[in-house]
C-alpha positions as CSV (number, residue, x, y, z in Angstrom):
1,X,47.1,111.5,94.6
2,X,47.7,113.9,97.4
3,X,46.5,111.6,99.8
4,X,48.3,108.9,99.0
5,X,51.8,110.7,99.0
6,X,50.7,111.8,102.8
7,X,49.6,108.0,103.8
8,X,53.1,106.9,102.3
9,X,55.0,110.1,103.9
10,X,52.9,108.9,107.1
11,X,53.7,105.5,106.9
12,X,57.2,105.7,105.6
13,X,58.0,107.5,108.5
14,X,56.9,105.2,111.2
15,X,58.3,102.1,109.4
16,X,61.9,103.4,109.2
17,X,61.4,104.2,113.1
18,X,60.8,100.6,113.5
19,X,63.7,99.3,111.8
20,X,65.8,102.3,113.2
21,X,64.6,101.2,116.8
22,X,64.8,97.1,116.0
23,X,67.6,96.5,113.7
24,X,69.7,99.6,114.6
25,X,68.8,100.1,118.5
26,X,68.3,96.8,119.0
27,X,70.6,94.7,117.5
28,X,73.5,96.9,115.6
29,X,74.2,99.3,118.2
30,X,75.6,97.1,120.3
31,X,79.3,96.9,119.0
32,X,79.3,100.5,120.2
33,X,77.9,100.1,123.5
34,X,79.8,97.2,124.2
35,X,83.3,98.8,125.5
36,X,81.1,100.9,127.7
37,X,79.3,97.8,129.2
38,X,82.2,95.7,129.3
39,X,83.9,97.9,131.6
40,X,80.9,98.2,133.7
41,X,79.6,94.8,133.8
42,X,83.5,93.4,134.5
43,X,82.8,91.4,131.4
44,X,85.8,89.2,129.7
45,X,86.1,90.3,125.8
46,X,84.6,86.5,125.3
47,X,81.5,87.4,127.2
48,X,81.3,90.6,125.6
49,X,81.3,89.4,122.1
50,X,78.8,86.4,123.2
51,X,76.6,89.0,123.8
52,X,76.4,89.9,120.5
53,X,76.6,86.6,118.9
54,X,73.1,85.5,121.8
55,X,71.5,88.4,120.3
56,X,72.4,87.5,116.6
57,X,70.4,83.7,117.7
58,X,67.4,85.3,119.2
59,X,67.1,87.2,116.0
60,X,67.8,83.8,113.7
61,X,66.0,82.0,115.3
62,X,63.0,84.2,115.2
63,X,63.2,85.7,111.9
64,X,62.8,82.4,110.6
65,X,59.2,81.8,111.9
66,X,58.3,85.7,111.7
67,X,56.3,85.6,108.6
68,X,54.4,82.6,110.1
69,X,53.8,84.3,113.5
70,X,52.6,86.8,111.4
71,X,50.3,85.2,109.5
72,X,49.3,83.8,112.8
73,X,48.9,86.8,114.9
74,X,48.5,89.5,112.8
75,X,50.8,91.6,111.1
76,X,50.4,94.4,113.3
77,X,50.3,92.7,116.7
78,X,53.3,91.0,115.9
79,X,55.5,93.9,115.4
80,X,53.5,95.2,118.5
81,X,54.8,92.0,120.7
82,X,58.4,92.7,119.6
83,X,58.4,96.5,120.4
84,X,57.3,95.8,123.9
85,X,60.1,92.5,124.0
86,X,62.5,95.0,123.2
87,X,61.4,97.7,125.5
88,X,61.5,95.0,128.2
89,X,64.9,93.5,127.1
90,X,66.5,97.1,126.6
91,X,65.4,98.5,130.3
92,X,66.8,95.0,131.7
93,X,70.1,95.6,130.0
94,X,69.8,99.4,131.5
95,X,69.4,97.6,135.1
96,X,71.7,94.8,134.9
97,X,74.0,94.4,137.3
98,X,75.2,90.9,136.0
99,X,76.8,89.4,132.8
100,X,74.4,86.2,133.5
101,X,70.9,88.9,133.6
102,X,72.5,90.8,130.4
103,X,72.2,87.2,128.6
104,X,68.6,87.1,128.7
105,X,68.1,90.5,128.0
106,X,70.9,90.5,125.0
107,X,68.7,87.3,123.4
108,X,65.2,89.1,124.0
109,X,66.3,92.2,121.7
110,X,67.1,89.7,118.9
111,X,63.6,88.0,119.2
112,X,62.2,91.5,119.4
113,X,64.1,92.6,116.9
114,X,63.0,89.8,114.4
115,X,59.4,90.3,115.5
116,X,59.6,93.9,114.1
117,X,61.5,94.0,111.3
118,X,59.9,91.0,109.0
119,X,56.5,91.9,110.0
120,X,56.8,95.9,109.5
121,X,59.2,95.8,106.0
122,X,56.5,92.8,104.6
123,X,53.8,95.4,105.7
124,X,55.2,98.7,104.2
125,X,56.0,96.8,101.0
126,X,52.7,95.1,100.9
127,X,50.8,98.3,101.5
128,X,52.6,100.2,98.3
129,X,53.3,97.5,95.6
130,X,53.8,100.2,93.1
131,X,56.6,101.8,95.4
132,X,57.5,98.3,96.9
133,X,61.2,99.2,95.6
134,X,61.2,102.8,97.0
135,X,59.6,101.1,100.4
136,X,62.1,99.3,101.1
137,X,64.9,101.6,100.3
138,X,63.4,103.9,102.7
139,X,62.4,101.5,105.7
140,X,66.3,100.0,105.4
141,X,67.1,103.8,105.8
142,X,66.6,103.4,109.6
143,X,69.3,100.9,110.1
144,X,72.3,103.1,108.7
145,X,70.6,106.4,110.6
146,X,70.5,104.5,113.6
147,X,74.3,103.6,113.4
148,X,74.8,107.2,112.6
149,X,73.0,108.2,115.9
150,X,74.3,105.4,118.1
151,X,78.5,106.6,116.7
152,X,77.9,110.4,117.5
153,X,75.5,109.2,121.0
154,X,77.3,106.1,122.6
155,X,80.9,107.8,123.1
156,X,78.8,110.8,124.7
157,X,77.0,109.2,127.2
158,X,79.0,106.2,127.6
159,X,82.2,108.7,128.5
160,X,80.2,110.9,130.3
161,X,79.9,108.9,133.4
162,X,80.4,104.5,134.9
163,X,76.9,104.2,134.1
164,X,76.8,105.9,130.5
165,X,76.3,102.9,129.6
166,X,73.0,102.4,130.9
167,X,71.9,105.9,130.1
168,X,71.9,104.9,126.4
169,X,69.9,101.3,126.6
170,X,67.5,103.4,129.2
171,X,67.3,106.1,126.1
172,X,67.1,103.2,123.6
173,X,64.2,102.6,125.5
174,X,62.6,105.2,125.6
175,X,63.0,105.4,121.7
């Protein structure tokens, strides 16, 4: 019994990581970000906000064939594929110097985020049938802490300096 209450600690752990990292890094903490970018990319309030909206596609789009990529791939190597997209889409938004490069990079973190979080909340659940309801409570955990660390770390960093703004997708990286 021991055992399994450390395999679901273990594994709770790392699946609310994900979702912290794909739903909340990835796709939610933008609408804090944003005022900081806006400014430093020159954006319009329209391009702004069609950031978000590209990154809400990438993430439709995907999520909708998710389950079948996984299926296809491999539960694990999916969720694998969209940590590194979002890695990669994350450091391009910290090194964008262009609304047109942020577009990509903004549509990339939606596909990686839908890459992770069907995959990794159909695995946790899977994994612990008994607990399936106590799963996902936990693993959906990581989307409000992550809004609760991107409000208290965004103003920080994005004040802190022009490039504040980068500072945070770089550490959103690095996450």
């Amino acid at each position: 019994m021991k055992r399994n209450i450390n395999r679901f600690s273990i594994y709770m752990a790392v699946g609310v990581l994900l979702v912290l990292i794909s739903l909340g890094f990835g796709r939610l903490s933008y609408g804090v970000v944003m005022p900081f970018m806006r400014r430093g990319l020159e954006m319009s309030y329209a391009q702004a906000g069609f950031l978000g909206t590209v990154t809400s596609l990438g993430y439709l789009v995907t999520v909708l064939f998710a389950g079948w990529l996984a299926a296809r791939w491999g539960y694990k190597q999916t969720v694998l594929t969209g940590c590194g997209m979002l890695m990669v889409s994350m450091l391009g938004l910290s090194l964008t110097t262009a609304y047109s490069l942020a577009v990509p990079a903004m549509f990339a973190a939606g596909v990686g985020s839908g890459l992770v979080f069907t995959p990794a909340l159909s695995l946790m659940v899977g994994w612990f049938p008994e607990r399936r309801g106590l799963a996902a409570g936990f693993l959906m955990s990581g989307t409000g802490l992550a809004l609760v660390l991107s409000g208290l770390f965004v103003p920080v960093m994005g004040a802190a300096s022009a490039d504040g703004w980068r500072w945070v997708w770089l550490s959103f990286t690095a996450a």
